[in-house]
C-alpha positions in Angstrom: 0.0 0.0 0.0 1.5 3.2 -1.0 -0.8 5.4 0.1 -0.3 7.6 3.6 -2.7 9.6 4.1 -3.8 10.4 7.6 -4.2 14.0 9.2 -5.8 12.8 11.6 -2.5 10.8 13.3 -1.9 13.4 15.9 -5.2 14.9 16.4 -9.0 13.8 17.5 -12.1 14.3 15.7 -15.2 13.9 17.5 -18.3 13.6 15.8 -21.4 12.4 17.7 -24.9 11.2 15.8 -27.7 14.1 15.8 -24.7 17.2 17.3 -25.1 20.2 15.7 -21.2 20.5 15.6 -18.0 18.4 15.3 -14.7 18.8 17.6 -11.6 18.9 15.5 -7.8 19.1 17.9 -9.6 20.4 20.6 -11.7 23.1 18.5 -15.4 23.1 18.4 -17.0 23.5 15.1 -20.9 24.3 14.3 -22.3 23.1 11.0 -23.8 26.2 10.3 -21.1 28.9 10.6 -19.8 26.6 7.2 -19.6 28.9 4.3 -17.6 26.8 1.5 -17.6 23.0 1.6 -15.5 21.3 -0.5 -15.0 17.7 -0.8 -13.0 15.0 -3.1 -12.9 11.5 -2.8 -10.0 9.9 -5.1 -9.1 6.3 -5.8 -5.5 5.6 -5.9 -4.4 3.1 -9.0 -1.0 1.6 -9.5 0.1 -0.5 -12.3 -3.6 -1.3 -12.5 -3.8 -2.6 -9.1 -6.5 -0.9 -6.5 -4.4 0.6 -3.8 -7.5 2.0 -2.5 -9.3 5.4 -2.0 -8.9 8.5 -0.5 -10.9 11.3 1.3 -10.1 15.3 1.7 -12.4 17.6 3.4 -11.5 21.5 2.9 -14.2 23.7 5.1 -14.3 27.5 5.8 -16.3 29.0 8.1 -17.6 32.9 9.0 -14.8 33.5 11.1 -12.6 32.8 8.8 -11.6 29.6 10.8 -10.6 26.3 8.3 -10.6 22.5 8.9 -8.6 20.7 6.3 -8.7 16.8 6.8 -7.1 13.7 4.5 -7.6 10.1 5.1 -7.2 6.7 3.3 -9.1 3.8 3.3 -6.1 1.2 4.6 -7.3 -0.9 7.3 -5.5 0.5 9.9 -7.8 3.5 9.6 -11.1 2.0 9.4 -12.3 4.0 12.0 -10.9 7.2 11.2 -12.2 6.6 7.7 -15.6 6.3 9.1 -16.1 9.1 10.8 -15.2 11.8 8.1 -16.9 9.4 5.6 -19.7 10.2 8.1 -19.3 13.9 9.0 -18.6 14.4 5.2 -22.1 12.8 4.7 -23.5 15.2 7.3 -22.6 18.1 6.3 -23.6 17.1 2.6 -26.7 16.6 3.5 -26.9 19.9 5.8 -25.6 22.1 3.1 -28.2 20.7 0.3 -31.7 21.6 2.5 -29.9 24.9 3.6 -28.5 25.8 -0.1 -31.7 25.0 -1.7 -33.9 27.1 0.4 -31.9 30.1 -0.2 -31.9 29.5 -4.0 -35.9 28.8 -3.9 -36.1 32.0 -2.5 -33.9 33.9 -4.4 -33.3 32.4 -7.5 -29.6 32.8 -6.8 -26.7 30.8 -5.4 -23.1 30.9 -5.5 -20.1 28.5 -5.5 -16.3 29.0 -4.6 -13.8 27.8 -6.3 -10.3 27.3 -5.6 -7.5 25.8 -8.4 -5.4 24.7 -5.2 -7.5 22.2 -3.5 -5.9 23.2 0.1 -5.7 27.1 -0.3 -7.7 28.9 2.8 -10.1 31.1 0.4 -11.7 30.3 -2.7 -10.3 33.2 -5.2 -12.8 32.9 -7.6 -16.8 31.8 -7.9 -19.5 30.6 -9.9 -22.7 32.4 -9.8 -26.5 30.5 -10.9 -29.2 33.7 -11.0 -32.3 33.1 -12.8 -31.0 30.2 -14.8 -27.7 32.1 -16.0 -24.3 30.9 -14.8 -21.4 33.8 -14.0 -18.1 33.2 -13.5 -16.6 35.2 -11.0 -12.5 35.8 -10.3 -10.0 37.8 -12.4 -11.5 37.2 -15.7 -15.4 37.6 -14.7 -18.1 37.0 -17.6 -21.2 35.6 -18.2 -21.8 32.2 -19.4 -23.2 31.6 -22.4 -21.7 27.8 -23.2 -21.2 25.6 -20.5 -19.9 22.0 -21.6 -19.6 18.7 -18.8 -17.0 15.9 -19.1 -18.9 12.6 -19.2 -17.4 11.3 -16.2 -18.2 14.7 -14.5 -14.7 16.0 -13.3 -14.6 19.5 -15.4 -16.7 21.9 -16.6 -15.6 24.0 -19.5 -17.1 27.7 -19.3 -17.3 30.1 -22.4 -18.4 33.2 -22.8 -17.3 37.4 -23.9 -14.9 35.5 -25.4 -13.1 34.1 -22.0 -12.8 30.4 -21.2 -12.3 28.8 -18.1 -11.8 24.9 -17.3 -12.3 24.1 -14.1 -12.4 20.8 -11.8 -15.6 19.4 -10.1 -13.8 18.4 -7.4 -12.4 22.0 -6.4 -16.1 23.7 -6.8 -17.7 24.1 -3.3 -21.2 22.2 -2.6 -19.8 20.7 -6.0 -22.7 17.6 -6.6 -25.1 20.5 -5.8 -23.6 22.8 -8.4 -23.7 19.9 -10.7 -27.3 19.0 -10.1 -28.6 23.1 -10.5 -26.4 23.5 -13.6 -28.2 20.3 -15.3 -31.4 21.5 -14.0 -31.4 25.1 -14.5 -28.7 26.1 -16.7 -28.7 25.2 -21.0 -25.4 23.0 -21.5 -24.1 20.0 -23.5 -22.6 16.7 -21.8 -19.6 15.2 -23.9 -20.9 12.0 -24.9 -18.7 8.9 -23.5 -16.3 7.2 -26.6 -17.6 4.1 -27.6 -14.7 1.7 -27.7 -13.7 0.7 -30.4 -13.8 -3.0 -30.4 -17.0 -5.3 -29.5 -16.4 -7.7 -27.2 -17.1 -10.2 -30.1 -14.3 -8.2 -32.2 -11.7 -8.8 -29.5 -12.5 -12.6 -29.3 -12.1 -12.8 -32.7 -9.0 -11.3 -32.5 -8.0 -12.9 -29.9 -8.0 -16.2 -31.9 -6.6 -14.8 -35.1 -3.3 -14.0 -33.1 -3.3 -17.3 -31.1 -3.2 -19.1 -34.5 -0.5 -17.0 -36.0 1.1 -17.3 -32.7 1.1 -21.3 -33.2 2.5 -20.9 -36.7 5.3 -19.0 -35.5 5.6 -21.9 -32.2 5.6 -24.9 -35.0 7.6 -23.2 -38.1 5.1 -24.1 -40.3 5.8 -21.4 -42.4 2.0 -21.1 -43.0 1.9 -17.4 -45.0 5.1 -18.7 -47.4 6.2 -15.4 -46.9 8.9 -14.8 -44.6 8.6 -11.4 -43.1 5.0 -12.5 -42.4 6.4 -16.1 -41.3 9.3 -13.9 -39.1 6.1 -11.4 -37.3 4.2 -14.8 -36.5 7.4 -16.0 -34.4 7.3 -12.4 -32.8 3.5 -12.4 -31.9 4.1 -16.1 -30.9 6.8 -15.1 -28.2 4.6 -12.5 -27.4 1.1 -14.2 -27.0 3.3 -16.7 -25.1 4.3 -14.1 -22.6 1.1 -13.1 -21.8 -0.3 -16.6 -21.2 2.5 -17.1 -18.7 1.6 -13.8 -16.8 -2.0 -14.3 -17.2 -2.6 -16.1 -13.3 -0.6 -13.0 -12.2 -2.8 -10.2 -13.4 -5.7 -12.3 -12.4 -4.7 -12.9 -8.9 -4.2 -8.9 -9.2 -7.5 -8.4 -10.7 -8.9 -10.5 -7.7 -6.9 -8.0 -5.0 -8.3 -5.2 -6.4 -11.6 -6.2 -6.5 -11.8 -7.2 -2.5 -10.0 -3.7 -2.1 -12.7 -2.2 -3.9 -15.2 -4.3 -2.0 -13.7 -3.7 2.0 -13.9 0.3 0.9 -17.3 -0.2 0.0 -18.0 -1.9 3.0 -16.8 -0.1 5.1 -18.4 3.3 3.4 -21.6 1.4 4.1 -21.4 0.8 7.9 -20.6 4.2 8.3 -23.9 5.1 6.4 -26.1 2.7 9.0 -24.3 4.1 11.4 -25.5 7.8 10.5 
């Protein structure tokens, strides 16, 4: 495991079931003197292998006061990983009914935004009023294309001839901003690319270069051509390299998968526990 994230190793936090506020290194906290909330949950990938999945919480509040807070999903910090998973959750859900009302009322809402995920004040700001989406920093303008990645980790902004890019995951309330903006606000998803070969397509392949492969094991010198009969013995040493290191990517396969499942276990029981 190569992850190490715990900023939690030399200090408490204390979050009780129904509180109005969370205790953080001795400091009490109440849930609604929150003004920015921002949250991204990361998995961690190496080599193709599940190392497993991180959580940062960055929250500012009236007085100017900040909790910054990183934790990983190893074992060892089950519990830790709970209860942000938890207070996270909490203030999610807090922030929604209290966002929501204001924007019901007043048909506008904002959203900060900071580039550097740990910086103490969000230097720029996105702006929803009346179904129109500003952008608000050192080059402010009004939106007049707005464009979502499929897998929802930028928006592209355009408008007065500016153009911003900016990351979900450094957009305060960002599922909420996400929900209003499909909602509210005219804009254009980027389709997910198909891939390019069927499942039936790669099987068929898949047999095409296992035959070659056992031309170029026997020398039968199928094509009569011998650059084509020289390839086969390439793909051959090739396919045969990849059907010796087949049980190992499984069995890696295998560890990811009951990485995958322990996190989402574990995110569960914190849920029930809620």
């Amino acid at each position: 495991m190569f992850m190490n994230e715990d900023s939690i190793k030399k200090k408490s936090l204390l979050y009780l079931k129904g509180e109005e506020y969370f205790i953080y290194d001795g400091h009490k906290f109440y849930f609604k003197d929150i003004t920015h909330f921002f949250n991204t949950s990361n998995l961690h990938i190496t080599n193709s292998v599940l190392e497993g999945k991180t959580q940062i919480l960055s929250l500012i509040f009236n007085e100017k006061d900040k909790v910054q807070l990183s934790i990983d999903s190893a074992k060892r910090n089950k519990e830790k990983y709970k209860s942000v998973y938890k207070l996270i959750q909490r203030i999610q859900n807090d922030r929604r009914s209290l966002l929501l009302d204001k924007y019901s009322k007043n048909k506008c809402i904002s959203f900060g935004y900071k580039s550097n995920f740990l910086a103490t004040e969000p230097p720029a700001s996105i702006s929803i009023k009346n179904g129109q989406l500003f952008y608000n920093g050192k080059a402010s303008f009004q939106v007049d294309n707005i464009t979502i990645d499929a897998e929802e980790t930028y928006i592209k902004l355009k408008g007065e001839g500016k153009e911003q890019v900016l990351g979900i995951n450094k957009c305060s309330d960002a599922l909420l901003l996400l929900e209003l903006i499909k909602q509210d606000v005219p804009h254009t998803v980027i389709p997910d690319k198909k891939a390019l070969l069927t499942m039936k397509m790669k099987w068929f392949l898949n047999i095409i270069l296992i035959l070659i492969a056992i031309n170029g094991w026997g020398e039968y010198n199928f094509f009569g051509v011998p650059f084509l009969d020289k390839l086969s013995l390439l793909i051959g040493i090739l396919v045969a390299a990849k059907i010796v290191t087949y049980p190992a990517f499984w069995l890696v396969s295998k560890l990811g998968a009951k990485r995958l499942k322990r996190i989402v276990d574990t995110e569960r029981e914190a849920f029930q526990e809620m």
